[in-house]
mmCIF file of the N, C-alpha and C atoms, coordinates in Angstrom:
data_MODEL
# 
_entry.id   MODEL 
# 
loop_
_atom_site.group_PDB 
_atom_site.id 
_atom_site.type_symbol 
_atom_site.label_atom_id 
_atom_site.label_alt_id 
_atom_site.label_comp_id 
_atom_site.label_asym_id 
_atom_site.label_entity_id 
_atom_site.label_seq_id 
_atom_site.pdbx_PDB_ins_code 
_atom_site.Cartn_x 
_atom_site.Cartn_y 
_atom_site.Cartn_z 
_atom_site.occupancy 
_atom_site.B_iso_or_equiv 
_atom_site.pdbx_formal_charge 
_atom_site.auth_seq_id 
_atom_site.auth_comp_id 
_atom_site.auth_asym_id 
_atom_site.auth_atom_id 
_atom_site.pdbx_PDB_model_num 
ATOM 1   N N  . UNK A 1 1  ? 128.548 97.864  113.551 1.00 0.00 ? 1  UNK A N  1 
ATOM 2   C CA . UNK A 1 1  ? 129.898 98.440  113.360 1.00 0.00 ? 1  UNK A CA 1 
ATOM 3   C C  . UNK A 1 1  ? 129.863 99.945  113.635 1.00 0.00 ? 1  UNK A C  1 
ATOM 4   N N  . UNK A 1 2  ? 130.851 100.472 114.374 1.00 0.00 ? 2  UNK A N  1 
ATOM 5   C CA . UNK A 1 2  ? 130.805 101.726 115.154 1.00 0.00 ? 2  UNK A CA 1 
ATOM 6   C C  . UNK A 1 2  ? 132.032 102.574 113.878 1.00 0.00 ? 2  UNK A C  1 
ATOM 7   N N  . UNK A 1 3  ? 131.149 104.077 113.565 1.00 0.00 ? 3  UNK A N  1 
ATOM 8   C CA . UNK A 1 3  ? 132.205 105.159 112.473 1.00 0.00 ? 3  UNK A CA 1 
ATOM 9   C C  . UNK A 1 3  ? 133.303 104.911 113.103 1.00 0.00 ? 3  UNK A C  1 
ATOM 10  N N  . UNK A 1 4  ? 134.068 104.450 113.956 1.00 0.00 ? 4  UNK A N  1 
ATOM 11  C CA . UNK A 1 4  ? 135.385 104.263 114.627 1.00 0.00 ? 4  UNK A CA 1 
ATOM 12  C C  . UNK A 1 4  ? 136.315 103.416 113.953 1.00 0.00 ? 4  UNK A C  1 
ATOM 13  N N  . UNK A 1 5  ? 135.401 101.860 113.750 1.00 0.00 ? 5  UNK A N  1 
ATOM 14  C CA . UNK A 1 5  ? 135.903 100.900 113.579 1.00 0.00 ? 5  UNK A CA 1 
ATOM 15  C C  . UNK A 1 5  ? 136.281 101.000 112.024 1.00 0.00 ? 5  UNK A C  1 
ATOM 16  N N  . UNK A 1 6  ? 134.791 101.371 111.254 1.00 0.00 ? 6  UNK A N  1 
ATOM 17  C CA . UNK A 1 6  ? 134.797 101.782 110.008 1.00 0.00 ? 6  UNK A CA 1 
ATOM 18  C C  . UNK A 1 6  ? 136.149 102.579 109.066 1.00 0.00 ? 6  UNK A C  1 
ATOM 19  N N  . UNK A 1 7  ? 136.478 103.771 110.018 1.00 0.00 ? 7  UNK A N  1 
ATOM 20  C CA . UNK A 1 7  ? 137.734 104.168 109.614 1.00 0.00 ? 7  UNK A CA 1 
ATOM 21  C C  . UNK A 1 7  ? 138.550 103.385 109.709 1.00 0.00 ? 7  UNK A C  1 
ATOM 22  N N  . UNK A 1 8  ? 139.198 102.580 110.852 1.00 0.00 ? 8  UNK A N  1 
ATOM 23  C CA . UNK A 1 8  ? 140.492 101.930 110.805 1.00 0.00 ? 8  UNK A CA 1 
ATOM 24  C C  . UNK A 1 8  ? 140.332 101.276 109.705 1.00 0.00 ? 8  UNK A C  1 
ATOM 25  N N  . UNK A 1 9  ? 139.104 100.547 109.370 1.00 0.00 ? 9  UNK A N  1 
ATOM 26  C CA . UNK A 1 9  ? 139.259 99.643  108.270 1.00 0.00 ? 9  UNK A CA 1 
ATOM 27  C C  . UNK A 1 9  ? 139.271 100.004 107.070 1.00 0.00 ? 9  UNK A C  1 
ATOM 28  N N  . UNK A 1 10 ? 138.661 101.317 106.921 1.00 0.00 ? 10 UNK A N  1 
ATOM 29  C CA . UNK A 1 10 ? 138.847 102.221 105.793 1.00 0.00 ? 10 UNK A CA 1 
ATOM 30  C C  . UNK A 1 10 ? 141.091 102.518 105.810 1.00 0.00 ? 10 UNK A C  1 
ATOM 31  N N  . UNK A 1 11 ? 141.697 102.779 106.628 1.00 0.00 ? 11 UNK A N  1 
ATOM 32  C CA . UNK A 1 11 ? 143.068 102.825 106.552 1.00 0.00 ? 11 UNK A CA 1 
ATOM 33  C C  . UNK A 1 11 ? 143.622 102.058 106.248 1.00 0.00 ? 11 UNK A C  1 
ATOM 34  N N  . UNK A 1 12 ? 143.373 100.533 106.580 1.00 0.00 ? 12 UNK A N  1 
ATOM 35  C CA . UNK A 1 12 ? 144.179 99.401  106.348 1.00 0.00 ? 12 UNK A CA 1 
ATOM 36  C C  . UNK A 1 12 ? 143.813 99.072  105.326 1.00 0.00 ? 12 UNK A C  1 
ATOM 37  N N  . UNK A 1 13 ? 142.700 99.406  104.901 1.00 0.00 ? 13 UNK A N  1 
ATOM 38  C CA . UNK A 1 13 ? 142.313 98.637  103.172 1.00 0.00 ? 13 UNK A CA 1 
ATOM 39  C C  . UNK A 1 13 ? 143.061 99.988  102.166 1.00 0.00 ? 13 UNK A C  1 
ATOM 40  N N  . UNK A 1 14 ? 143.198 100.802 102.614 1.00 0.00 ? 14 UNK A N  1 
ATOM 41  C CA . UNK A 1 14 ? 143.996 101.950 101.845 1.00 0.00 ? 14 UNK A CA 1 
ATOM 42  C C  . UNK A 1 14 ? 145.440 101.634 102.023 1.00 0.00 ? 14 UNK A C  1 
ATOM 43  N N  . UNK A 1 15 ? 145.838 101.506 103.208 1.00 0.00 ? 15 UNK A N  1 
ATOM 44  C CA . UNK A 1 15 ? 147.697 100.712 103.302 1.00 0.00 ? 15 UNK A CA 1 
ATOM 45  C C  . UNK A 1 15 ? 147.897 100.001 102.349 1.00 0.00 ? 15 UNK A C  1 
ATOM 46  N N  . UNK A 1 16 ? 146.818 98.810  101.815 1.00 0.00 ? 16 UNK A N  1 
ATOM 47  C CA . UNK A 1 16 ? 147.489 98.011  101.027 1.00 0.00 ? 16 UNK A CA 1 
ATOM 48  C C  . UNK A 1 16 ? 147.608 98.121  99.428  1.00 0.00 ? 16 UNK A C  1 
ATOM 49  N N  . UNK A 1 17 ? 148.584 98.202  99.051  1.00 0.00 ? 17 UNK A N  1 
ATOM 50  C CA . UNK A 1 17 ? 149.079 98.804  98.014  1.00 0.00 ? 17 UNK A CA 1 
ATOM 51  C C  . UNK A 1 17 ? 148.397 98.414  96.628  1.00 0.00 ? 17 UNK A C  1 
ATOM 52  N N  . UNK A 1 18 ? 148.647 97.188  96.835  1.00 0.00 ? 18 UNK A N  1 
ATOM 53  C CA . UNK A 1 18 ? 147.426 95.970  96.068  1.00 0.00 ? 18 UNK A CA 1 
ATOM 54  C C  . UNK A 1 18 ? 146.606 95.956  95.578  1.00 0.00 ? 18 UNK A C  1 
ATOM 55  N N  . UNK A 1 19 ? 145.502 96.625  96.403  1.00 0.00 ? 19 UNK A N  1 
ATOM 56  C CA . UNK A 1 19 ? 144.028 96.726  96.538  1.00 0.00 ? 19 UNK A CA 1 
ATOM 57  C C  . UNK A 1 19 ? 143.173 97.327  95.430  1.00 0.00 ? 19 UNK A C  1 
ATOM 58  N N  . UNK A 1 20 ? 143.004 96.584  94.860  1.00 0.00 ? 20 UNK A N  1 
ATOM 59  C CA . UNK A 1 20 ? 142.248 96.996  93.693  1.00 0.00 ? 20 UNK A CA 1 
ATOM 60  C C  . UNK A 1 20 ? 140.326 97.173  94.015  1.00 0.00 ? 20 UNK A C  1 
ATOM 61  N N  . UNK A 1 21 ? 139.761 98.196  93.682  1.00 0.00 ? 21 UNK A N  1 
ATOM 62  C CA . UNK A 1 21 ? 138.569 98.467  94.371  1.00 0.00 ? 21 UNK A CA 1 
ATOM 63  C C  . UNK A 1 21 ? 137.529 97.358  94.141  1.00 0.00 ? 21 UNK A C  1 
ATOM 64  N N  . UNK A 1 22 ? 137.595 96.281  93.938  1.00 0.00 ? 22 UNK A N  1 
ATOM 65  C CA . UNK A 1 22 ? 136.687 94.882  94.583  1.00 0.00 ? 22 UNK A CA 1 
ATOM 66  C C  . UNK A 1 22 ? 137.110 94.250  95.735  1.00 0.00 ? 22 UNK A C  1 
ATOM 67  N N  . UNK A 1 23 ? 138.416 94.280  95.766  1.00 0.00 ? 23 UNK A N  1 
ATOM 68  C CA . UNK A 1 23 ? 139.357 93.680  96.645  1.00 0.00 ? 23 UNK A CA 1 
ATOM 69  C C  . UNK A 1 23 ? 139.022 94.533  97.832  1.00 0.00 ? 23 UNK A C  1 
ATOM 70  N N  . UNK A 1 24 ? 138.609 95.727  97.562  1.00 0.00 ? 24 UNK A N  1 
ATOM 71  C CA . UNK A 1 24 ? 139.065 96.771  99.269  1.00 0.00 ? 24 UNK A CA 1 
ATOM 72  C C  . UNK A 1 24 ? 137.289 95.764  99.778  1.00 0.00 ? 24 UNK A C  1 
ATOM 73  N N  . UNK A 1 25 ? 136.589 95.803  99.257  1.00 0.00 ? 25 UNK A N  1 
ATOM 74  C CA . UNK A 1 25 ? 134.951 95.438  99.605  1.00 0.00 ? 25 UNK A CA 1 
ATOM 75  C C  . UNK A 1 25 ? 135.405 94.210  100.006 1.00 0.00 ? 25 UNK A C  1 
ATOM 76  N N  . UNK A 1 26 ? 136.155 93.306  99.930  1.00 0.00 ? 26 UNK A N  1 
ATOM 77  C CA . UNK A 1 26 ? 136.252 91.893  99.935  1.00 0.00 ? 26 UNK A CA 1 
ATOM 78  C C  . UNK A 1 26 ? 137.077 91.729  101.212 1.00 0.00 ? 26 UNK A C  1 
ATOM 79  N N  . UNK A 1 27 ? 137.245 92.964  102.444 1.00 0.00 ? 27 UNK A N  1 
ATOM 80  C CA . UNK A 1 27 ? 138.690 92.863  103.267 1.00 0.00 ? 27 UNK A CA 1 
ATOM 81  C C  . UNK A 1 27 ? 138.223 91.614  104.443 1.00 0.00 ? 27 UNK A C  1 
ATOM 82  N N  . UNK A 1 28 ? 139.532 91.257  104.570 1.00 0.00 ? 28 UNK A N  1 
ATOM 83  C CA . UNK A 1 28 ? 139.391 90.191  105.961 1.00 0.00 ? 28 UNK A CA 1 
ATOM 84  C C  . UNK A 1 28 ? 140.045 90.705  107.130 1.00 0.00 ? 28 UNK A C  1 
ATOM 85  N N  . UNK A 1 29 ? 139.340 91.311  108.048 1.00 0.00 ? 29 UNK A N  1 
ATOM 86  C CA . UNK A 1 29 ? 139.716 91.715  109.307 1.00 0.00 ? 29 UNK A CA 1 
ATOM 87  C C  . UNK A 1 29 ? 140.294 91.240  109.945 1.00 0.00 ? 29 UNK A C  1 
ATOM 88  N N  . UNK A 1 30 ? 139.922 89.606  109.855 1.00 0.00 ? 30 UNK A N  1 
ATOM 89  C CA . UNK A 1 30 ? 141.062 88.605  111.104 1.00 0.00 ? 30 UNK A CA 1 
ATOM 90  C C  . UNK A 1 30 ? 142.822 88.820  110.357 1.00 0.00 ? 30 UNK A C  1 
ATOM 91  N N  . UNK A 1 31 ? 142.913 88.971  109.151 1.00 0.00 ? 31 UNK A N  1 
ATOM 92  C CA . UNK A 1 31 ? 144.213 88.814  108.412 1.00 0.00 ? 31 UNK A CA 1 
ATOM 93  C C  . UNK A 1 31 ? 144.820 90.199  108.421 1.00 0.00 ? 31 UNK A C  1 
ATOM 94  N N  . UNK A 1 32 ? 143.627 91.500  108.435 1.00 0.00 ? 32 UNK A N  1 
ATOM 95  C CA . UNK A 1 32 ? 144.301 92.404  108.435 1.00 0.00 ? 32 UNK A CA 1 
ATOM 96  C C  . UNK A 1 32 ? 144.521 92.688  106.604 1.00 0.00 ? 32 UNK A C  1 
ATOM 97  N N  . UNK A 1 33 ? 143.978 92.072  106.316 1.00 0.00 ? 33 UNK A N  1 
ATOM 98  C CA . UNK A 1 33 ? 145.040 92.431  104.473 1.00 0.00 ? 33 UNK A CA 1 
ATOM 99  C C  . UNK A 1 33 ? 143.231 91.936  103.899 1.00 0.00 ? 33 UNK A C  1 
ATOM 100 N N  . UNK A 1 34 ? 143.655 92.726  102.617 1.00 0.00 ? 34 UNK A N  1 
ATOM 101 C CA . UNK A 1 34 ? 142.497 92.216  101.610 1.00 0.00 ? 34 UNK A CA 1 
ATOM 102 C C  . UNK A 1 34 ? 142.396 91.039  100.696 1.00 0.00 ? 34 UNK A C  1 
ATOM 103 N N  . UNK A 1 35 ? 141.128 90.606  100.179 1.00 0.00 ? 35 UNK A N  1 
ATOM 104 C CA . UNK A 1 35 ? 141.656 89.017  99.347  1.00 0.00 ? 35 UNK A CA 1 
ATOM 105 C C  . UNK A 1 35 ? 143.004 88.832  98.335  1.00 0.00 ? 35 UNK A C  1 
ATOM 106 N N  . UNK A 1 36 ? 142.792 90.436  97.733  1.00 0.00 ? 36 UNK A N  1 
ATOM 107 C CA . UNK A 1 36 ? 143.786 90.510  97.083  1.00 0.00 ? 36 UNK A CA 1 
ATOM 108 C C  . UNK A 1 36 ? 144.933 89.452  97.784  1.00 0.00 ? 36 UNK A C  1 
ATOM 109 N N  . UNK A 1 37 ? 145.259 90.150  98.103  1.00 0.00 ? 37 UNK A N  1 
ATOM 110 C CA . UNK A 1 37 ? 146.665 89.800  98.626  1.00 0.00 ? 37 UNK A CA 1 
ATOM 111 C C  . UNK A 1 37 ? 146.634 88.377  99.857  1.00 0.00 ? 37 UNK A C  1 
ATOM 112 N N  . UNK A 1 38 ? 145.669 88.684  100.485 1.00 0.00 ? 38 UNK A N  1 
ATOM 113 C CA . UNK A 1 38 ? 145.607 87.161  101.095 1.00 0.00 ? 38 UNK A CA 1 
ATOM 114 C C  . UNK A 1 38 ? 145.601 85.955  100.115 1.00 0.00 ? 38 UNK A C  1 
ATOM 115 N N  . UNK A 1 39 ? 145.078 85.664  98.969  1.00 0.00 ? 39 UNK A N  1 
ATOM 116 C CA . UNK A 1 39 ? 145.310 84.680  98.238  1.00 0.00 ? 39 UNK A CA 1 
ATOM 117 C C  . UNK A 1 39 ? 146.346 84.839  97.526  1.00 0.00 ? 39 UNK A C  1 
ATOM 118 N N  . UNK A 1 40 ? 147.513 85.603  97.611  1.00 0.00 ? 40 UNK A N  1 
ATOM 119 C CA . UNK A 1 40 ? 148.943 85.338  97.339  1.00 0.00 ? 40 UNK A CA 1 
ATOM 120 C C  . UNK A 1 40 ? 150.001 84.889  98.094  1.00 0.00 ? 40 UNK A C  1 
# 
């Protein structure tokens, strides 16, 4: 994984409002969103 990619995913796990800090470690890239919120 390239510091590039790392950030975006560092942004989108910060977008989501949700995200409680197990949840940001837990993100799913194909969904775009973290478990949090994917299992709602």
């Amino acid at each position: 994984m390239t510091t590039e990619e790392r950030k975006q995913l560092k942004q989108k796990i910060v977008r989501c409002k949700k995200a409680i800090p197990a949840a940001r470690l837990m993100f799913i890239p194909q969904s775009n969103r973290c478990v949090h919120c994917a299992e709602r």
